[in-house]
C-alpha positions, 0 to 999 in steps of 0.5 A, a space after each residue: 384304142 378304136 373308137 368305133 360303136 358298139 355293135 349288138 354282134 360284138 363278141 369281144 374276140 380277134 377276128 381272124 378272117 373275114 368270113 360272114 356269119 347270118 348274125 352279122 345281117 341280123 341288124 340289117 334285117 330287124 331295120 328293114 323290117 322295122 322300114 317296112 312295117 313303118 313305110 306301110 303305116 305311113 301309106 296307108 293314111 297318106 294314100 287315104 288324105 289323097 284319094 279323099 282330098 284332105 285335109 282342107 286348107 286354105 292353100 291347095 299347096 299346103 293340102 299337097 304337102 300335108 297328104 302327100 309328105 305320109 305318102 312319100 315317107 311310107 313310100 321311101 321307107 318301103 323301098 329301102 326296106 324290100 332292099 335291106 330285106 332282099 340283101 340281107 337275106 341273101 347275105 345270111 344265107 351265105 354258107 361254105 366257100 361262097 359265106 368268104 370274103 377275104 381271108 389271107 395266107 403266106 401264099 394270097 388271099 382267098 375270096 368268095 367261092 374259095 377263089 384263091 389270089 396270089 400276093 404276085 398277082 396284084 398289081 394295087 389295091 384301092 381301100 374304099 371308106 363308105 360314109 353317109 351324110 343324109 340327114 334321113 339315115 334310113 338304111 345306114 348302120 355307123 356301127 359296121 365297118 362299112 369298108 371295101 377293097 378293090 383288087 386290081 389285078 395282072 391277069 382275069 385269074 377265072 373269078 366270076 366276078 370280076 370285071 374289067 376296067 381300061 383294060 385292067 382285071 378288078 375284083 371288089 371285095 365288100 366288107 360293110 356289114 361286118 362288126 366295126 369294134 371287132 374287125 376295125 383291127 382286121 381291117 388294118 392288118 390286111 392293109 399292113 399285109 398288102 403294104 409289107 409286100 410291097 402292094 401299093 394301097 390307095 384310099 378313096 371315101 365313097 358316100 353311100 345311101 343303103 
């Protein structure tokens, strides 16, 4: 049994692929509205302790931090919030072959922009594990996956997206936004399928703010 969070996506069902639906950036995008309107109310007050020199201390030190820290809240706030925004719908936005971003066969894997993969043409595969220490978790959400793999390749293969690195083709394949509790299961089955043909898999934890 996993035990991974229960996600407000969850749909109870076997996730047979991963294709992204808009529902699957909804959280992230109600979070970073919920930034923005914090990060505004914050601001506000902030930018008017410092432009009217309150509140008046004794130390000038204690006035700095007492007007500056709304300020730099609201400030931090607005920033992680235009980008969840940004990224989020743009993500929701995803539709046809461009909304793939992994899907398996006997043949390969097909990626974004129905770009197809042969099992023979990679050479190993790194699975990335997101995690976040931060102890002010502005953007984070434990309940996705927040997984990647990178592909490293024998050949470019054509894909827009990939790039080269010491001379070896490599493509990365992020899976964060996804429901953990229905595609944890995923997750291990397509490094199982890597691992069957004789793929090699790599496993790196990367930290990860936003």
């Amino acid at each position: 049994m996993h035990n991974a969070l229960r996600h407000p996506r969850s749909r109870d069902r076997v996730a047979h692929g991963f294709t992204v639906s808009s529902s699957h950036y909804w959280p992230r995008i109600d979070r970073s509205l919920s930034n923005l309107l914090f990060g505004f109310a914050m601001l506000g007050p902030g930018l008017y302790l410092i432009l009217n020199d309150l509140p008046h201390t004794s130390s000038y030190l204690s006035q700095i931090v007492l007007s500056g820290m709304p300020t730099t809240l609201g400030g931090i706030s607005i920033i992680f919030g235009c980008i969840g925004m940004t990224t989020g719908l743009a993500g929701a936005a995803r539709k046809g072959d461009d909304a793939i971003d992994l899907e398996l066969s006997s043949q390969g894997i097909t990626v974004q922009g129905g770009y197809e993969i042969p099992w023979e043409g990679i050479s190993h595969v790194t699975s990335i594990t997101y995690y976040n220490r931060a102890p002010l978790q502005i953007s984070w959400d434990r309940a996705d996956l927040n997984r990647a793999f990178v592909l490293h390749l024998k050949e470019h293969l054509g894909i827009p997206r990939i790039v080269t690195k010491d001379g070896v083709p490599e493509l990365k394949v992020k899976v964060v936004h996804y429901p953990a509790v229905d595609y944890m299961p995923l997750h291990e089955s397509v490094i199982s399928q890597f691992e069957r043909r004789r793929i090699p898999v790599d496993v790196e934890w990367k930290s990860k703010e936003t």
